[in-house]
C-alpha positions as CSV (number, residue, x, y, z in Angstrom):
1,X,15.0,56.2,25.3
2,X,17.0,54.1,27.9
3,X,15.0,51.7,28.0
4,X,14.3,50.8,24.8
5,X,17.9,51.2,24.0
6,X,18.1,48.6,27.0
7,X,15.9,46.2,25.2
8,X,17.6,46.9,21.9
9,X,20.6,45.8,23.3
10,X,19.6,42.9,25.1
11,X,17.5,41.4,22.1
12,X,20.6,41.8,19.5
13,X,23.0,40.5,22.0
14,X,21.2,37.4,22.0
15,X,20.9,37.1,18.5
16,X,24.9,37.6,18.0
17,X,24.8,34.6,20.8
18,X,22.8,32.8,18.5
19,X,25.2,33.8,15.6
20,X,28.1,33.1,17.6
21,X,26.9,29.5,17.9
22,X,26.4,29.1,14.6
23,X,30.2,30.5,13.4
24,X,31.9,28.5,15.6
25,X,30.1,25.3,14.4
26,X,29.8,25.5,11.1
27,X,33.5,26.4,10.1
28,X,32.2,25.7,6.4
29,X,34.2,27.9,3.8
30,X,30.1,28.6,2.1
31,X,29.0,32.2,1.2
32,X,26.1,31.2,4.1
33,X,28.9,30.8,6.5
34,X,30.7,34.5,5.6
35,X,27.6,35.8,5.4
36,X,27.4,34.9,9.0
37,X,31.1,36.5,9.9
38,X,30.3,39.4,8.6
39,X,26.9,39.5,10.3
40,X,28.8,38.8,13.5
41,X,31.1,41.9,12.7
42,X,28.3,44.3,12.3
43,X,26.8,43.3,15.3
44,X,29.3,43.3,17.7
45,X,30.2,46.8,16.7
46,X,26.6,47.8,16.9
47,X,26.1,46.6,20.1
48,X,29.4,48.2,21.4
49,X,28.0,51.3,19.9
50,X,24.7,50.6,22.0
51,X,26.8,49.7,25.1
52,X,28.7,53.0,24.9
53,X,25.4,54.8,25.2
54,X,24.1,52.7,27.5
55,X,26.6,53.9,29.8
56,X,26.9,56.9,29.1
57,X,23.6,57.5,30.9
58,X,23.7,55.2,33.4
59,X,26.5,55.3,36.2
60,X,25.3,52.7,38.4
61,X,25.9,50.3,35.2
62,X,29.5,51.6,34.7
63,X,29.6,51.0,38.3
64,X,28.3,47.5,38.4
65,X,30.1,45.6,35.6
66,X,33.3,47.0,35.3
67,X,35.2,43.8,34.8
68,X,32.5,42.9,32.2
69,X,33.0,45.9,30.3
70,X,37.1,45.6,30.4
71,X,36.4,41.2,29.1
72,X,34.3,43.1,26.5
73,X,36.9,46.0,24.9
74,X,39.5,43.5,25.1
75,X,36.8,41.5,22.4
76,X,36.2,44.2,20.5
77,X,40.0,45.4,20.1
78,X,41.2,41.8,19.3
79,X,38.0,41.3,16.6
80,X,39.0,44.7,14.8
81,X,42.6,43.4,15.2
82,X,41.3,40.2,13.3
83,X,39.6,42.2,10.9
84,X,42.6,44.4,10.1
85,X,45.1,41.9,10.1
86,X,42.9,38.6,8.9
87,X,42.0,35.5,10.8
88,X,44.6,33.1,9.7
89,X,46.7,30.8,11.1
90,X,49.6,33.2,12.5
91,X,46.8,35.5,14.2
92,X,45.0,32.3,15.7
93,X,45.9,33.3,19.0
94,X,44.2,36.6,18.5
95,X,40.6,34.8,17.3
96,X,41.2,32.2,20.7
97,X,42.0,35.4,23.0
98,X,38.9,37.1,21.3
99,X,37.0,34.2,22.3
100,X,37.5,33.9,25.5
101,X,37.6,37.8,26.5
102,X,34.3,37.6,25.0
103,X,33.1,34.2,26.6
104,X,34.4,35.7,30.4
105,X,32.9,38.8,29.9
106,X,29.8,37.3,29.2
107,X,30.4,35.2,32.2
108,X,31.0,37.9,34.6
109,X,28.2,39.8,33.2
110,X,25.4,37.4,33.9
111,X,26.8,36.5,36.9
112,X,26.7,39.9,38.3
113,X,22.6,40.0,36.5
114,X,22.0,36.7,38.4
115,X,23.2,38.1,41.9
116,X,21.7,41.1,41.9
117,X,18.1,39.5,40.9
118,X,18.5,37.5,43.9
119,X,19.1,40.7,46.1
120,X,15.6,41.7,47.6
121,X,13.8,44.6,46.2
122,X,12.6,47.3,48.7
């Protein structure tokens, strides 16, 4: 179950990269484009959801990406603040914040993936 939870997760987190990239291009006021936001909503929660059970099972990933996974609540608080409150101009600070908690966690993550591939295997 872990691991295809694992694979779940990893697939659909780069498909909301994917749909990241296309939100924050194509600022267009199109049913396409909100389409897109909302897509981006449901799967950020879903892969929190995912994430929360991820963790749940598996220590040594608590363990290993703490800062990751503090980048990554901070995200999720500030896009449920944006969904409760609205993204206009007053809460712009909240969308740029959620932006770059997102963008560092993201940052941290893979850097932490990257080091530890390069560790040797026994």
């Amino acid at each position: 179950m872990k691991n295809r939870l694992t694979k779940w997760v990893g697939f659909f987190f780069i498909v909301l990269l994917m749909n990241t990239a296309y939100v924050a291009a194509f600022a267009t006021p199109s049913v396409f484009y909100m389409t897109n936001v909302l897509i981006h909503l449901g799967l950020g929660l879903a892969l929190a959801i995912g994430l929360f059970f991820l963790l749940r099972k598996d220590a040594a990933l608590r363990r290993a990406i703490p800062s990751a996974l503090g980048l990554f609540g901070i995200a999720l608080l500030l896009g449920l603040f944006l969904v409760k409150a609205g993204n206009i101009t007053e809460n712009r600070w909240a969308l740029w914040s959620h932006v770059f908690g997102a963008t560092a966690g993201y940052r941290r993550d893979l850097s932490k993936s990257v080091s530890r591939s390069q560790q040797p295997h026994p």
